[in-house]
C-alpha positions in Angstrom: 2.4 -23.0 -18.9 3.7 -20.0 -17.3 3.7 -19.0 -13.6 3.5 -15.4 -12.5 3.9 -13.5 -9.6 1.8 -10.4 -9.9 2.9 -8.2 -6.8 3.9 -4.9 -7.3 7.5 -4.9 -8.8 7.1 -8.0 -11.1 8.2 -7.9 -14.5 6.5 -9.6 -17.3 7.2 -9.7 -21.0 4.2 -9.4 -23.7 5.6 -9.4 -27.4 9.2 -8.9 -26.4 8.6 -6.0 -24.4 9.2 -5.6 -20.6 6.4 -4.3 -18.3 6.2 -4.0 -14.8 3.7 -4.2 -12.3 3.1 -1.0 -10.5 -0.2 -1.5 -9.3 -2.5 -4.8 -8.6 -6.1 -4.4 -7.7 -7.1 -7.6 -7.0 -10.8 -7.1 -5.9 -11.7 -5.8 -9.5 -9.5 -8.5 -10.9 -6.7 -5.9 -12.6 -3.5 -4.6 -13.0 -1.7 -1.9 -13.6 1.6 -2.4 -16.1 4.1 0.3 -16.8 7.3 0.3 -19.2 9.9 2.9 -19.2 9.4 4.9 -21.4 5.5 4.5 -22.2 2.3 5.2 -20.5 1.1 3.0 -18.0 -2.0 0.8 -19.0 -4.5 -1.2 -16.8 -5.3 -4.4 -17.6 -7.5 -7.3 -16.4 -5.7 -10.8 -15.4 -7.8 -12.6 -17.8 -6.1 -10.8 -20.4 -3.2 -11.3 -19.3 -3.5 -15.1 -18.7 -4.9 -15.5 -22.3 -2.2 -13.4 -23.6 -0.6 -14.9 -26.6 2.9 -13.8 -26.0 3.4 -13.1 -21.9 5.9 -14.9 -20.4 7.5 -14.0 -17.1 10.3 -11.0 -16.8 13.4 -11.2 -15.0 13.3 -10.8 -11.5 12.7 -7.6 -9.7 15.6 -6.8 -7.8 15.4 -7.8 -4.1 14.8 -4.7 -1.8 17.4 -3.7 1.0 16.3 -5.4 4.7 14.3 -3.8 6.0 13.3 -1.1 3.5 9.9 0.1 2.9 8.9 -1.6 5.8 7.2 -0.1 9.3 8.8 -1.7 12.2 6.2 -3.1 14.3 5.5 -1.1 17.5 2.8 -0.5 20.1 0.7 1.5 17.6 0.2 -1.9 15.8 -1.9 -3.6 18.9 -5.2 -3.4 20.1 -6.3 -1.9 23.9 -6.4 -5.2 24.8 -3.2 -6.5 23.4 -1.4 -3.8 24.5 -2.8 -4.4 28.1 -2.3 -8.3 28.1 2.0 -7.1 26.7 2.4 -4.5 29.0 1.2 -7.1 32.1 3.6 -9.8 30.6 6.3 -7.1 30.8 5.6 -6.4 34.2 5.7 -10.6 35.2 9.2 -10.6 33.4 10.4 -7.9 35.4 9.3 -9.5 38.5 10.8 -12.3 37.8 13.9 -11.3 37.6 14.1 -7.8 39.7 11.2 -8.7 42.0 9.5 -5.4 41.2 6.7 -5.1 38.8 8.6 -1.9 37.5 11.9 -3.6 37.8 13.6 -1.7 40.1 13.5 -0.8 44.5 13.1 3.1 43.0 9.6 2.1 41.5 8.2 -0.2 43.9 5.0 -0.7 44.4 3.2 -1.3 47.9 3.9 -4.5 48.8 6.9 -5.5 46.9 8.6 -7.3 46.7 5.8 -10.2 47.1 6.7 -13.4 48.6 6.0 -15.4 46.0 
């Protein structure tokens, strides 16, 4: 029994012949497999499964760190969770400035606080 990984970029070999998987739709329960040098063709994963002659391909080569890959930012958080950061921020700079904007130039009325 075989074991496949299905995300884009996996290879998989049906009667000696190396496809890869460009495309996985898994709400509709299909794929999309490519070769080379031939037309892509969509096909479902019970096919696949009751393939007589799939096997896995070799592995897809690893991508390079960090590529294809947004780097998380402030666009990636809610109103609310970029509130609730922003007012952490401001209890680190405290902390260790004593100012809420963490420096004398930006104080705010009544800073530094006592406690």
């Amino acid at each position: 029994m075989w074991s496949f990984d299905l995300a884009a970029g996996a290879r998989v070999v049906l009667n000696g012949v190396e496809w890869t998987v460009t495309g996985i739709e898994p709400q509709f329960g299909r794929l999309t497999l490519a070769t080379e040098e031939g037309p892509a063709e969509v096909r479902s994963f019970a096919w696949l499964v009751n393939h007589p002659d799939a096997r896995p391909g070799r592995p897809a080569p690893a991508p390079a760190a960090g590529v294809g890959v947004q780097p998380p930012g402030p666009a990636d958080l809610t109103e609310d969770q970029l509130r609730r950061a922003r007012l952490r921020a401001e209890h680190v700079r405290e902390a260790v400035t004593g100012f809420r904007e963490g420096t004398a130039s930006l104080a705010r009325p009544g800073e530094p606080r006592p406690a």
